[in-house]
C-alpha atoms as a printed R data frame, in Angstrom:
    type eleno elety resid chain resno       x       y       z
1   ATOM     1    CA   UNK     A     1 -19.438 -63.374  -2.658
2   ATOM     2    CA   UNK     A     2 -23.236 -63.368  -1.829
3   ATOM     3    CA   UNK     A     3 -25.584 -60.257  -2.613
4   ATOM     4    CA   UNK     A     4 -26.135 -60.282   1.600
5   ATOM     5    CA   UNK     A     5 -22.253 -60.412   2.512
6   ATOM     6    CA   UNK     A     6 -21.543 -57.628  -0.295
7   ATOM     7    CA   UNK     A     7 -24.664 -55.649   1.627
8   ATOM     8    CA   UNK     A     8 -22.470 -56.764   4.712
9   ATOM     9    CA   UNK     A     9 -19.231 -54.999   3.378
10  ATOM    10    CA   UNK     A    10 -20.898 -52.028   2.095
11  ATOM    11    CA   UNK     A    11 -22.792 -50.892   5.386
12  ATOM    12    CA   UNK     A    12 -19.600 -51.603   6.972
13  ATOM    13    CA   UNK     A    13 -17.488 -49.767   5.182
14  ATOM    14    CA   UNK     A    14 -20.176 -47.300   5.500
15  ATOM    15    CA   UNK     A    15 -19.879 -47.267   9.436
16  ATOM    16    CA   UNK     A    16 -16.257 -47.164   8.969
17  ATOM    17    CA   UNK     A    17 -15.725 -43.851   6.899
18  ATOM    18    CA   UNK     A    18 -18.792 -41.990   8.458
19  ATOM    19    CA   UNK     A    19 -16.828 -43.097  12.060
20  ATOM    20    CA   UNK     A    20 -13.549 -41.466  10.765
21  ATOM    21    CA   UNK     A    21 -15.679 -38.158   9.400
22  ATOM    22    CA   UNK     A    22 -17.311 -37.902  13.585
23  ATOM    23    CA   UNK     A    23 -13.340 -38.050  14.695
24  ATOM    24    CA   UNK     A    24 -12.415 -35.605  12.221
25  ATOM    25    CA   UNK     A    25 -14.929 -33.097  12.736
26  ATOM    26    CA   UNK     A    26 -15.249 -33.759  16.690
27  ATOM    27    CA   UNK     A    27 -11.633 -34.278  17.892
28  ATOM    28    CA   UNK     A    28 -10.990 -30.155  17.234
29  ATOM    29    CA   UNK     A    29 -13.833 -29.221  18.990
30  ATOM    30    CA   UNK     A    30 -13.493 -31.464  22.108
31  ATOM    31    CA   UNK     A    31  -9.561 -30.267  22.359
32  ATOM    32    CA   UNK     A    32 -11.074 -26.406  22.057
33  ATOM    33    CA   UNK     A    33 -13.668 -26.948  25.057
34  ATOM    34    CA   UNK     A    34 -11.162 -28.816  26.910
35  ATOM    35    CA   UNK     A    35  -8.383 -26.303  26.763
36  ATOM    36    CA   UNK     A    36 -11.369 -23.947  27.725
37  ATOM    37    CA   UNK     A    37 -11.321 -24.978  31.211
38  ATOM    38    CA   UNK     A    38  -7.766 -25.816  31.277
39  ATOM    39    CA   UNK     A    39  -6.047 -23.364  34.140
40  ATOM    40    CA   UNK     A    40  -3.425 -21.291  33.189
41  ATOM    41    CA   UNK     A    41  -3.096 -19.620  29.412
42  ATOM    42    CA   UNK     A    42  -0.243 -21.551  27.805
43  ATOM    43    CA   UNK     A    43  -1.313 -23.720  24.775
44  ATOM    44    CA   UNK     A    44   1.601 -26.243  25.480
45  ATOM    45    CA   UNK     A    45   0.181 -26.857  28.828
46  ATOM    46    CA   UNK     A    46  -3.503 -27.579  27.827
47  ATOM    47    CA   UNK     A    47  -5.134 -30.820  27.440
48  ATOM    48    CA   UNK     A    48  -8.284 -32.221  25.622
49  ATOM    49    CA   UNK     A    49  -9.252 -33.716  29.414
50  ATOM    50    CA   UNK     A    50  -8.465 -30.890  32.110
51  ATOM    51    CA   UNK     A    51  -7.193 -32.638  35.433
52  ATOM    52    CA   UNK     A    52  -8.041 -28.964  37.113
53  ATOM    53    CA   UNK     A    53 -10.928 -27.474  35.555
54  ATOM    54    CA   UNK     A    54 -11.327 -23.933  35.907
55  ATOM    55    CA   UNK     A    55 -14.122 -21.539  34.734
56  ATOM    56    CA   UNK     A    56 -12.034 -18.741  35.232
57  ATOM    57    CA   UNK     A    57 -11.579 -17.712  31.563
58  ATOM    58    CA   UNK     A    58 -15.047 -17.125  30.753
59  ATOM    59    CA   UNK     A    59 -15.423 -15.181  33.723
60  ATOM    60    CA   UNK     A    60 -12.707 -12.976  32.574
61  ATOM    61    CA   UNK     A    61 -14.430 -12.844  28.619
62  ATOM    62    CA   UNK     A    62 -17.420 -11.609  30.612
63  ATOM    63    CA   UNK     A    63 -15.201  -8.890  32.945
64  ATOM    64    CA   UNK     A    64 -15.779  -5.944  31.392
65  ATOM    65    CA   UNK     A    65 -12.992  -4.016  33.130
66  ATOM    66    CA   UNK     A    66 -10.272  -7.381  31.264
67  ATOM    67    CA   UNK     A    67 -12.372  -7.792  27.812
68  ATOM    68    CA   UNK     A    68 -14.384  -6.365  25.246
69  ATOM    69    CA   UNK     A    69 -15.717  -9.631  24.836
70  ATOM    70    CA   UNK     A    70 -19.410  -8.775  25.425
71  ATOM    71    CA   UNK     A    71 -19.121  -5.881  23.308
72  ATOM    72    CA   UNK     A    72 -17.596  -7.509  20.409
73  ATOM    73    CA   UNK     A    73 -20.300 -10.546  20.879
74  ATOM    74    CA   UNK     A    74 -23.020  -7.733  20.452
75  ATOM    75    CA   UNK     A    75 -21.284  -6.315  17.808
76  ATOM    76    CA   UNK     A    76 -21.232  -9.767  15.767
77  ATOM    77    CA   UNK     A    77 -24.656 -10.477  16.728
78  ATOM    78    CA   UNK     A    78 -25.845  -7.086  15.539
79  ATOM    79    CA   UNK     A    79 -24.368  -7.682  12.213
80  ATOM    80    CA   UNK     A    80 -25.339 -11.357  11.781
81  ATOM    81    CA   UNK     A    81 -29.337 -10.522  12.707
82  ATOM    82    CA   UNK     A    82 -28.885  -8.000  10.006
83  ATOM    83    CA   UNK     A    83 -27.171  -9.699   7.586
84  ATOM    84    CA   UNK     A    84 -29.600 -12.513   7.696
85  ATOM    85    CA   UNK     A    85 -33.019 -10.252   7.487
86  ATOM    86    CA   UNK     A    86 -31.830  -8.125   4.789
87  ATOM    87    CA   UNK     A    87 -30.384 -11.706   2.615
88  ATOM    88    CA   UNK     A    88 -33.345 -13.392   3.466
89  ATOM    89    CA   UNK     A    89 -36.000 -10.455   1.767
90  ATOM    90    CA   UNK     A    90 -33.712  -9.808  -1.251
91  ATOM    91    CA   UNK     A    91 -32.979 -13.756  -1.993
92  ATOM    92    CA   UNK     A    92 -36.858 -14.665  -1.644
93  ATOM    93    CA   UNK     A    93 -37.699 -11.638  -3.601
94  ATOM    94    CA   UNK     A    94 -34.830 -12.322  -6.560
95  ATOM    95    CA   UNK     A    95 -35.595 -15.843  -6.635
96  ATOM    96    CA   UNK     A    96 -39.428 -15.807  -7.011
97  ATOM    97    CA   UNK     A    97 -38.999 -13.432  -9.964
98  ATOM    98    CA   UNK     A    98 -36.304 -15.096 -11.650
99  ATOM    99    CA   UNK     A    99 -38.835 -18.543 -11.168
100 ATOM   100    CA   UNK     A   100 -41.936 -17.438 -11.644
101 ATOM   101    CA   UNK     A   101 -41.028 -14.172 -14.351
102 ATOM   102    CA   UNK     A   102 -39.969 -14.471 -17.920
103 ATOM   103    CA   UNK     A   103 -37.313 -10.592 -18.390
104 ATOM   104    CA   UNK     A   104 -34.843  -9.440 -20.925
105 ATOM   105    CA   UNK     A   105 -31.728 -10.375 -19.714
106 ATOM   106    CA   UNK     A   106 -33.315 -13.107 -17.016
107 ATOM   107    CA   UNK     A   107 -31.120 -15.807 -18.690
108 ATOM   108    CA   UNK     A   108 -27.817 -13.617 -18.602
109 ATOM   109    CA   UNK     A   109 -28.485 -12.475 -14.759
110 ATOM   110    CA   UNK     A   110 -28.809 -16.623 -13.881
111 ATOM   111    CA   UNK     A   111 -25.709 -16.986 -15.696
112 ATOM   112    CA   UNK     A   112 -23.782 -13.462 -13.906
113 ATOM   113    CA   UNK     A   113 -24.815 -15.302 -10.444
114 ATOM   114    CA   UNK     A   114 -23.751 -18.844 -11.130
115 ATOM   115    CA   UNK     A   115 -19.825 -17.095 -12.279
116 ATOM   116    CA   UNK     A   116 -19.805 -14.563  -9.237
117 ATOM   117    CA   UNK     A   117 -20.214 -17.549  -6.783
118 ATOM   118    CA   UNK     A   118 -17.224 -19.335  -7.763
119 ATOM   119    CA   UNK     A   119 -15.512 -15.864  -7.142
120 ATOM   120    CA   UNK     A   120 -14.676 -15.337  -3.136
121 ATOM   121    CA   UNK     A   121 -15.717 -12.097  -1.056
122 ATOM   122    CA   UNK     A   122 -11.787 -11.880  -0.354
123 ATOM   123    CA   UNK     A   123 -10.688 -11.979  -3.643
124 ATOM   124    CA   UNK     A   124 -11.976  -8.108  -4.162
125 ATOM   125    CA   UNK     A   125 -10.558  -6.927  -1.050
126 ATOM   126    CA   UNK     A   126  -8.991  -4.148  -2.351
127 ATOM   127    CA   UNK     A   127 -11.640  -3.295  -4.371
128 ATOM   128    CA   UNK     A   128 -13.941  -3.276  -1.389
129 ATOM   129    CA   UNK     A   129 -11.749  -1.073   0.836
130 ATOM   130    CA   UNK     A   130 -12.065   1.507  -1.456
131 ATOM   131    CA   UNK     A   131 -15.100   1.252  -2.109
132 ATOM   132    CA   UNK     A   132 -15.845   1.525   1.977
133 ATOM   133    CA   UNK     A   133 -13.132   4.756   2.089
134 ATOM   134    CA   UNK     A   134 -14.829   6.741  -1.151
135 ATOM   135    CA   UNK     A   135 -18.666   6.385   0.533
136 ATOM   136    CA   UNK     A   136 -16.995   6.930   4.207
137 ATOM   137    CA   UNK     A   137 -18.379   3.597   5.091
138 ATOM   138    CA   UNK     A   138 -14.933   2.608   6.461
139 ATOM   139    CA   UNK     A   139 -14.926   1.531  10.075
140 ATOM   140    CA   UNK     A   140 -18.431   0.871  10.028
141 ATOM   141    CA   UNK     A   141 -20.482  -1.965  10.319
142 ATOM   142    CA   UNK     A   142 -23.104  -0.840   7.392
143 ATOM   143    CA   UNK     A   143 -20.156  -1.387   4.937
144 ATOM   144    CA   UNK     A   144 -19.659  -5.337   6.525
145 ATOM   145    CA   UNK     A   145 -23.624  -5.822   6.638
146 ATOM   146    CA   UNK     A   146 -23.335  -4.733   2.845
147 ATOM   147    CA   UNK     A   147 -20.594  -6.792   1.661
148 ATOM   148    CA   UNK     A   148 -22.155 -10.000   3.232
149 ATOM   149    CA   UNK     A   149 -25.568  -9.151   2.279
150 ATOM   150    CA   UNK     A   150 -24.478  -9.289  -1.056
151 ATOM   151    CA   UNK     A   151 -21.774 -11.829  -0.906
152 ATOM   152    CA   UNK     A   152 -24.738 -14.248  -0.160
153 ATOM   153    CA   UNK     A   153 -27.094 -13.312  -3.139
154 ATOM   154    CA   UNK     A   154 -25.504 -15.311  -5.684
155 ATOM   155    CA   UNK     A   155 -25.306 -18.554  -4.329
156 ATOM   156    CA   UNK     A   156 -28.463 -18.792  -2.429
157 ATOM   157    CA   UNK     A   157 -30.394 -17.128  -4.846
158 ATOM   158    CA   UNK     A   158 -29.583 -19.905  -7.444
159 ATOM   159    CA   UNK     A   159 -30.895 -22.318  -4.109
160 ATOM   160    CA   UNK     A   160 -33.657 -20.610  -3.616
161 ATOM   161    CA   UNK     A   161 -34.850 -20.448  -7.102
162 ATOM   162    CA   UNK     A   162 -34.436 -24.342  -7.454
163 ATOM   163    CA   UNK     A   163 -37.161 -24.944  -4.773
164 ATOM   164    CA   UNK     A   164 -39.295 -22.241  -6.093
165 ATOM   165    CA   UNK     A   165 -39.209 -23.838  -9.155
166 ATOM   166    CA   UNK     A   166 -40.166 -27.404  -7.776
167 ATOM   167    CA   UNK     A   167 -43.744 -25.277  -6.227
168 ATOM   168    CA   UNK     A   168 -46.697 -26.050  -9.119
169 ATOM   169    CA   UNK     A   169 -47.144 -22.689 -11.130
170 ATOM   170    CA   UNK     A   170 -50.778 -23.828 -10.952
171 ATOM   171    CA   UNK     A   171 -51.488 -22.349  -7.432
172 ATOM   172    CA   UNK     A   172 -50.083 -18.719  -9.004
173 ATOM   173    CA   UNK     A   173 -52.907 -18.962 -11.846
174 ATOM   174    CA   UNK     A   174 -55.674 -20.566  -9.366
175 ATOM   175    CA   UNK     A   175 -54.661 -17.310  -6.995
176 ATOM   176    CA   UNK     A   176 -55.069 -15.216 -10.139
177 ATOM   177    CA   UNK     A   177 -58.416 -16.701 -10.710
178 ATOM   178    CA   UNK     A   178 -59.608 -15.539  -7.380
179 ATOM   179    CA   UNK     A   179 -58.055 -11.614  -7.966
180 ATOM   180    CA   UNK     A   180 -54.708 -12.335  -5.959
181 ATOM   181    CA   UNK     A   181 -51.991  -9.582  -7.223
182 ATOM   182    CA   UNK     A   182 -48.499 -10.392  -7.767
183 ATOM   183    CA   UNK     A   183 -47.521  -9.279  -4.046
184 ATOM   184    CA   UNK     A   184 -50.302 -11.028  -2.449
185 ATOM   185    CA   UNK     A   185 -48.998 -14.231  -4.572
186 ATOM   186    CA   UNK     A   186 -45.782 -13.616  -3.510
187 ATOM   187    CA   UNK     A   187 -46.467 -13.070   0.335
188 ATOM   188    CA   UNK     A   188 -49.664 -15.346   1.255
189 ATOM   189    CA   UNK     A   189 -48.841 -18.508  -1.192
190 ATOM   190    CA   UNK     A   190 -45.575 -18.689  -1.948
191 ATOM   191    CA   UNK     A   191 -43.372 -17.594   1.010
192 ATOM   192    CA   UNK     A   192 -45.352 -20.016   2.802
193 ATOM   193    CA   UNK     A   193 -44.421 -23.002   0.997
194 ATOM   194    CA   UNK     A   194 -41.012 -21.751   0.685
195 ATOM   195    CA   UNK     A   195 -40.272 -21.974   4.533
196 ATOM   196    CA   UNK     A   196 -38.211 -25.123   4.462
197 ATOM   197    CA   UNK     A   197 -35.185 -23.320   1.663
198 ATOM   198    CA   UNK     A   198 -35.508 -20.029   3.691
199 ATOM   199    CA   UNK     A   199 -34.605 -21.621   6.667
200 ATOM   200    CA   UNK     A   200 -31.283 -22.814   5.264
201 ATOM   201    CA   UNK     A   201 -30.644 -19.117   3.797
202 ATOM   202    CA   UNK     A   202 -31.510 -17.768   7.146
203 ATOM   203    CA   UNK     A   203 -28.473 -19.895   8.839
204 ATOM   204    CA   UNK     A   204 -26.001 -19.751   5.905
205 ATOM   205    CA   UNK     A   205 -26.452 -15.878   6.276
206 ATOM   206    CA   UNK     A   206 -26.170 -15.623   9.747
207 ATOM   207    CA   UNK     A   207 -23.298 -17.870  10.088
208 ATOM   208    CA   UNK     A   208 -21.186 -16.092   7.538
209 ATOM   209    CA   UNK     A   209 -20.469 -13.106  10.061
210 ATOM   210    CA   UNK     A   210 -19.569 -15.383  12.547
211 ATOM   211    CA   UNK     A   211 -17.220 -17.171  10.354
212 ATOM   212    CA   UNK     A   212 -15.446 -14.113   8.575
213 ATOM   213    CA   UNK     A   213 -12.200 -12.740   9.791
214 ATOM   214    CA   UNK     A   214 -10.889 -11.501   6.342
215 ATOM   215    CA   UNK     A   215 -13.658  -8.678   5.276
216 ATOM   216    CA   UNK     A   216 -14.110  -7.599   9.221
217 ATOM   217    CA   UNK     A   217 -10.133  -7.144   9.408
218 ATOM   218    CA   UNK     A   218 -10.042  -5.105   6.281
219 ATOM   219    CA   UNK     A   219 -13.026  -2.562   6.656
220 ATOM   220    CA   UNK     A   220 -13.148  -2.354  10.943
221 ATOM   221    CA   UNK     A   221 -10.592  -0.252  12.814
222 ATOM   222    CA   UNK     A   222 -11.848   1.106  16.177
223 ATOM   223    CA   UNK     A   223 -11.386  -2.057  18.553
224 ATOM   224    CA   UNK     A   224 -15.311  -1.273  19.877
225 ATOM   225    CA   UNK     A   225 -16.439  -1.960  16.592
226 ATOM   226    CA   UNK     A   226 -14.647  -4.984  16.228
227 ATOM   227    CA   UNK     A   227 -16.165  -8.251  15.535
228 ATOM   228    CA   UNK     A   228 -15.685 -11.614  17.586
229 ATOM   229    CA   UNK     A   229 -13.139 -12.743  14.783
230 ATOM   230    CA   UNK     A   230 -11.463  -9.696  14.822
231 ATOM   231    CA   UNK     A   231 -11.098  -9.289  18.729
232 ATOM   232    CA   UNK     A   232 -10.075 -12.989  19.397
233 ATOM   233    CA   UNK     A   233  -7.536 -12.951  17.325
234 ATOM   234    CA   UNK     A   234  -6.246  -9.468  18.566
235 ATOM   235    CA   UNK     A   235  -6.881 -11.045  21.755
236 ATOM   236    CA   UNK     A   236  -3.948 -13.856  21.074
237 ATOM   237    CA   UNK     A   237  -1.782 -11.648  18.844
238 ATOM   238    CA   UNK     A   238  -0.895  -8.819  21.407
239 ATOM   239    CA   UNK     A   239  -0.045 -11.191  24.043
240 ATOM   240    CA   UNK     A   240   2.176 -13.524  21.286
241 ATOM   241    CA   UNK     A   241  -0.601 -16.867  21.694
242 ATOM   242    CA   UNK     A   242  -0.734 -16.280  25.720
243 ATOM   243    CA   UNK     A   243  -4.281 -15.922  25.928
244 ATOM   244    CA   UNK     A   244  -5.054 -19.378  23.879
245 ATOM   245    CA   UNK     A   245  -7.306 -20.907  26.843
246 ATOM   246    CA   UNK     A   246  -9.128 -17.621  26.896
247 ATOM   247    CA   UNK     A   247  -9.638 -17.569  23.498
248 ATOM   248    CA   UNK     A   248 -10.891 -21.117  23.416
249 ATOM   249    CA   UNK     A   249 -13.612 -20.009  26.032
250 ATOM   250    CA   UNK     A   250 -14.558 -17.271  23.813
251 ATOM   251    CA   UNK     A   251 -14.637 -20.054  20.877
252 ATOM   252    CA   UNK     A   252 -16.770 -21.629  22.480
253 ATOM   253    CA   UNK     A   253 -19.810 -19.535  23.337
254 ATOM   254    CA   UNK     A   254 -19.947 -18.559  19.605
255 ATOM   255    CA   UNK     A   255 -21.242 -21.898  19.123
256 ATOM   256    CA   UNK     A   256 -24.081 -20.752  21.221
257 ATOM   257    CA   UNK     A   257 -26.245 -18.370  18.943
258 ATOM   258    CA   UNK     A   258 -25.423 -20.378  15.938
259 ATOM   259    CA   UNK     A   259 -26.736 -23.961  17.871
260 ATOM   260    CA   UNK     A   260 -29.986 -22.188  18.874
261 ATOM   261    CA   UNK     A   261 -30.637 -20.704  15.466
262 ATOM   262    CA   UNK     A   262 -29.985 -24.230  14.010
263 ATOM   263    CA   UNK     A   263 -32.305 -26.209  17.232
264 ATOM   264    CA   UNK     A   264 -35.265 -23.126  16.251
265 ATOM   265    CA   UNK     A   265 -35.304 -24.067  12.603
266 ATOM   266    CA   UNK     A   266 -34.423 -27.883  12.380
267 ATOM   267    CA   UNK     A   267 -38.052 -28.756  11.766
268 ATOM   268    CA   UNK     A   268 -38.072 -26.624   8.402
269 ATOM   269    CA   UNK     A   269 -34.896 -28.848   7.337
270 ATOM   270    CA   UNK     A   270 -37.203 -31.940   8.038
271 ATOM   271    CA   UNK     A   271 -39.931 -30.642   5.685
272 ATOM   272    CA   UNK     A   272 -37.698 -29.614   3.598
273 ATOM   273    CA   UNK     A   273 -36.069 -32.765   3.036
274 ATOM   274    CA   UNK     A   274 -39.613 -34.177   2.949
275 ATOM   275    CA   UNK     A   275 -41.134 -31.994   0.829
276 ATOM   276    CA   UNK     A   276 -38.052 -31.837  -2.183
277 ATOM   277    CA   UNK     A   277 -39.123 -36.006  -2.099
278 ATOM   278    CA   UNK     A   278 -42.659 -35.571  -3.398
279 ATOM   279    CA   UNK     A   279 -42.782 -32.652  -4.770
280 ATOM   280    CA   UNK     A   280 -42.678 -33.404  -8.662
């Protein structure tokens, strides 16, 4: 077989797999907005292509006097804005020292973070109730802001610290020249150049609220405090899977936030990707 009709076979294999990936990923979330606008609430009855399209679901998610839908989407977006400005500041902060800083016990704290991400938020559960009930943070949304804020520091810290790394140490000492402190280092040279990686933290942290049933189940109880997760689901499991249409509706304008947060910061991905190529 020739070099160009291997070439051939590759890219079209290529085409082939990343085809089946799009159908995969896509045929869930066509048959979720479809069943949106199907009419009625059965699941059974729903199809991906609605013959009578109704938009009378989301006008019930947004009837206050029917659902606590609004209230449980400001809830969730409460927690996620939150979430993400509190992981952003301690992830940039952790990272640039554990880059740019030499510490006792800098080696061992890389070493802590890279075995607590391979350990899941859920898998302390208990431990994290009663941690919630013994500082009365139960039922609050402080305690869920807290347990995401730092279920996120491990993980991104590591990817944050690999990009720091990758910005030339030589700008710190050239700032030092001048009479730059550490902060002013930190905060006019460094955070900067770091835009493209803290975009990504930004929308893995304020996804993860949005994503999360487990930890919102376990700590919330008062159904105004609920999250989106937590009230869908309650939504579906009081009237035994009755109110599936109306819960794909609600599915569906989660996707909102998240696509706007993702549209705001897409030119930081570019540099990014950019940027990790010629940086040396």
């Amino acid at each position: 077989m020739s070099p160009k009709m291997q070439n051939t076979v590759r890219l079209t294999l290529s085409y082939i797999a990343i085809a089946i990936a799009c159908v995969i990923i896509l045929y869930p979330v066509l048959w979720i907005i479809g069943s949106s606008f199907n009419p009625g609430d059965s699941l059974s009855g729903s199809s991906i292509i609605p013959k009578d399209a109704t938009l009378e679901h989301y006008k019930s998610l947004f009837n206050t006097a029917e659902s606590d839908y609004l209230l449980w989407y400001w809830n969730t977006l409460k927690i996620c804005i939150i979430t993400m400005v509190l992981a952003v500041a301690m992830i940039s902060c952790m990272a640039y020292a554990f880059s740019r800083y030499r510490f006792v016990g800098r080696k061992n704290g890389l070493m802590t973070f890279l075995i607590l991400q391979m350990i899941p938020n859920f898998a302390a559960l208990i431990a994290i109730y009663v941690l919630a009930y013994v500082t009365g943070l139960l039922d609050t949304h402080f305690a869920l802001i807290l347990v995401y804020a730092g279920g996120l520091l491990p993980m991104n810290t590591w990817l944050a610290k690999g990009y720091f790394d990758t910005i030339p140490k030589e700008l710190d000492e050239s700032a030092r020249i001048d009479g730059a402190g550490h902060f002013r280092i930190f905060w006019q040279i460094i955070l900067p150049l770091a835009k493209p990686i803290l975009a990504v933290v930004a929308l893995f942290s304020f996804i993860t609220p949005f994503t999360d049933f487990i930890l919102a189940q376990v700590i919330l109880r008062s159904e105004d405090k609920f999250t989106l997760a937590v009230g869908l689901y309650k939504m579906i499991s009081d009237q035994f899977g009755n109110e599936f249409t109306t819960f794909a509706a609600g599915s569906v304008l989660i996707a909102i936030p998240i696509s706007i947060l993702f549209l705001s910061l897409q030119r930081f991905f570019i540099s990014g990707l950019t940027a990790g190529g010629t940086k040396g």
